[in-house]
C-alpha positions as CSV (number, residue, x, y, z in Angstrom):
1,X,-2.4,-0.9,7.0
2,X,0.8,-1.9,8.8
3,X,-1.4,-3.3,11.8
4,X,-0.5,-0.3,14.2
5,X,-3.7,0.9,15.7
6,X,-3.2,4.8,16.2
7,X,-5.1,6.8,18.6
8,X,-7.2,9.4,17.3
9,X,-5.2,11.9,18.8
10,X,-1.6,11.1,17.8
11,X,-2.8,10.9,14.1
12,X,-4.2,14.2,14.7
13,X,-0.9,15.3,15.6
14,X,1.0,14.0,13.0
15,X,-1.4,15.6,10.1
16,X,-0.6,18.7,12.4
17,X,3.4,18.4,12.3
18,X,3.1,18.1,8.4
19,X,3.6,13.7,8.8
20,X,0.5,13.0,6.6
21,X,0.2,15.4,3.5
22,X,-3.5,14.4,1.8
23,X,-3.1,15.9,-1.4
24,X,-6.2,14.5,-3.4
25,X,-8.3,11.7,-2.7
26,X,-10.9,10.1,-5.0
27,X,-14.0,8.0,-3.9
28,X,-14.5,4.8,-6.4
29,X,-17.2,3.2,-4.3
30,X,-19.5,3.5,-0.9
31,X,-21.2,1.5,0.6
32,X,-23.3,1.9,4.0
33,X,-24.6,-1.2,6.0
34,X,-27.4,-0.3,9.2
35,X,-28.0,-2.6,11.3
36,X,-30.6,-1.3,14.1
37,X,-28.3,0.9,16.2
38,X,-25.3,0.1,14.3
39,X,-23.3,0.5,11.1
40,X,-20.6,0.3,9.1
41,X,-19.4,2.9,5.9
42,X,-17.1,1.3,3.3
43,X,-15.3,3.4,1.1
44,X,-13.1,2.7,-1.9
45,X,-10.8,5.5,-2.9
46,X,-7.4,6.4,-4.7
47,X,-5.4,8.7,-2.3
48,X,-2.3,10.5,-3.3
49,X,-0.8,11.5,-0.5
50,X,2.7,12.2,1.4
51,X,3.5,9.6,4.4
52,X,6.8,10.4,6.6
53,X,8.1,12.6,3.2
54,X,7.4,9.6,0.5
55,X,4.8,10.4,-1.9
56,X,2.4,7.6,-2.9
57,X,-1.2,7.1,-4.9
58,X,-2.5,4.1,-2.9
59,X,-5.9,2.5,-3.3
60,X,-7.5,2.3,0.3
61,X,-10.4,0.7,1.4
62,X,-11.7,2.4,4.6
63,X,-14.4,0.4,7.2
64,X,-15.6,2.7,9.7
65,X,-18.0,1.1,12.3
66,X,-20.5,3.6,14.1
67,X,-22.9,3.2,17.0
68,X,-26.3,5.3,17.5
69,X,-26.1,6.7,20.9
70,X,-29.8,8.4,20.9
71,X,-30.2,10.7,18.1
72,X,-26.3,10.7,17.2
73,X,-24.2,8.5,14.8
74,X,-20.5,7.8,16.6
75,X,-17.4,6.6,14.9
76,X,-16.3,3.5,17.0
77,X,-13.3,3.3,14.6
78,X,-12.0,3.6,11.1
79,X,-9.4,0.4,9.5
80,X,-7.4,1.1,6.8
81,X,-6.6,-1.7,4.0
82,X,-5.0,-1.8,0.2
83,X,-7.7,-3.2,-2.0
């Protein structure tokens, strides 16, 4: 949202040191796109959570790109926008 892009690992971390605080999150809307060995997942939600100690509900739209590598779906990456 702010443009950073954070490695999976240090966002990891900072769920682990108490930094992101999901309390509920609720899905509005999905939607999945294949294309051959690729694809993305869109989903619409209202997220109340706690960010560095503030407390917000924010509606997020999250765009996750995947790859088929043989049998298996990976995540390529996830972006995170306001809608």
């Amino acid at each position: 949202m702010t443009g950073y892009v954070q490695p999976k690992a240090e966002w990891l971390a900072e769920m682990r040191q108490g930094r992101f605080v999901y309390h509920t999150i609720e899905e509005k809307s999905t939607t999945l796109d294949v294309d051959g060995d690729t694809a993305r997942l869109v989903v619409r939600t209202v997220t109340d959570a706690t960010v560095y100690g503030t407390r917000w509900d924010r509606r997020l739209r999250l765009a996750t790109d995947c790859v088929r590598r043989g049998e298996t779906w990976v995540v390529l990456r996830t972006e995170a926008t306001t809608w």
